[in-house]
N, C-alpha and C positions, 0 to 999 in steps of 0.2 A: 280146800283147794281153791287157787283164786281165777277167776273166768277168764278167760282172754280177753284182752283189751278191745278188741274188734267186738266183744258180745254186749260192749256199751253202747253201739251204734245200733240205732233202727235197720229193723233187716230186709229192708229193702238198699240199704245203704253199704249192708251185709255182703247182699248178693251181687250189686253192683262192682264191690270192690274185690272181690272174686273171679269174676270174670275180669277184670283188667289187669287183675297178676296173673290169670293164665294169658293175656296177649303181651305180655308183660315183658318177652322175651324172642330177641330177631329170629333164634331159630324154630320158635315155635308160630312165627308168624310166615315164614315163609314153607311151613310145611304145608299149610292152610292154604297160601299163594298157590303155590302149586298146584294141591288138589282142584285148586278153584280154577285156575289157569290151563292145565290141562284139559279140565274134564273126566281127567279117571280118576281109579284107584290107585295107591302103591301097592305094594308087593316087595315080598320078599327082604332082601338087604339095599338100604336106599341111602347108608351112611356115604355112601361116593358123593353125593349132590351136597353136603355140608360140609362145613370146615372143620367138625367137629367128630369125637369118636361117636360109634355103633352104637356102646352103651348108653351115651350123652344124647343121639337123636332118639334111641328108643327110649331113656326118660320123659324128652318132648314129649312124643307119640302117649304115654302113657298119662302124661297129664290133662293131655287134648282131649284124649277117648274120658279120661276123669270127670272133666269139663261139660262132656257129653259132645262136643264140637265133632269128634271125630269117631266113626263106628269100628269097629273089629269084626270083621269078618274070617272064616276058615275056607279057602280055597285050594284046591289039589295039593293039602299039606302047609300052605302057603297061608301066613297071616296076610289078610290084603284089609287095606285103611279108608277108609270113605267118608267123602264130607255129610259128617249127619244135616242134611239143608235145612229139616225143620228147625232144627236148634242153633243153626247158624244165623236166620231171621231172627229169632228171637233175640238172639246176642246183638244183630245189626239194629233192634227196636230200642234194648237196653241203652246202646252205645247212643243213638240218637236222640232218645228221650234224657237222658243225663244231658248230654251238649244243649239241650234244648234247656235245662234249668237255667246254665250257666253264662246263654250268650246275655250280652251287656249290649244296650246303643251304643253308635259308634259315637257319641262325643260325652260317653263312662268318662266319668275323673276320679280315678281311688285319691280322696281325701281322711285324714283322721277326721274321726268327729267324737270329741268328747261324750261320755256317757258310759252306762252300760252297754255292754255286750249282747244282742239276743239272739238265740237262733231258734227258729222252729223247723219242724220237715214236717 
C-alpha cells in the first residue's frame, strides 16, 4: 500500500496542514464566528443561519468537533456545540507561529537564483 503523499511531510507540517483544511471552508469558519461572537452555545437545528442544507452544516459541525475546535455536548435531549477554547489557542498559536515563518522584509524581491534547490525544516 502506498502512504499518502502528505506522510512525506515532517509532521509538524502534517499537523499544520490539517488544521488549515479544517478552516478551509466559509461555512465552517463562520460556525466558529459565531460561537466566538455570541458567546454561547448552539443547539439544536441551526441550518436556518447558513446557506446551506442541515446535512451539509452538520458535516461542518462534525469536522470542527474532529478537529477538536468544537465540543458536543447532550442537553435536555439537545446536541448543544461549544467552542473547545483551550484548543482554539492552540490552533490561534499554530496559525501565528506558521505566519511568523513565512513573513519576508518589506523590501523581499523573489529573484531566480541559479542553483540547487534546498530546503530544511
Amino acid at each position: 500500500m502506498i502512504a499518502a503523499k502528505t506522510k512525506l511531510f515532517h509532521e509538524d507540517l502534517q499537523r499544520k496542514a490539517r488544521l488549515f483544511k479544517v478552516l478551509s471552508h466559509p461555512a465552517r469558519l463562520q460556525i466558529l464566528l459565531y460561537l466566538a461572537r455570541s458567546r454561547n452555545c448552539l443547539s439544536g437545528d441551526i441550518s436556518e443561519m447558513f446557506p446551506i442544507k442541515r446535512t451539509t452544516v452538520n458535516q461542518h459541525i462534525k469536522e470542527l468537533r474532529e478537529a477538536g475546535l468544537i465540543e458536543e455536548q447532550l442537553s435536555e435531549s439537545k446536541n448543544v456545540y461549544c467552542l473547545n477554547i483551550p484548543e482554539i489557542a492552540k490552533a490561534s498559536e499554530t496559525i501565528e507561529e506558521f505566519l511568523g515563518e513565512i513573513t519576508l522584509p518589506k523590501d523581499f524581491s523573489c529573484k531566480y537564483k541559479p542553483g540547487p534547490l534546498t530546503f530544511n525544516y
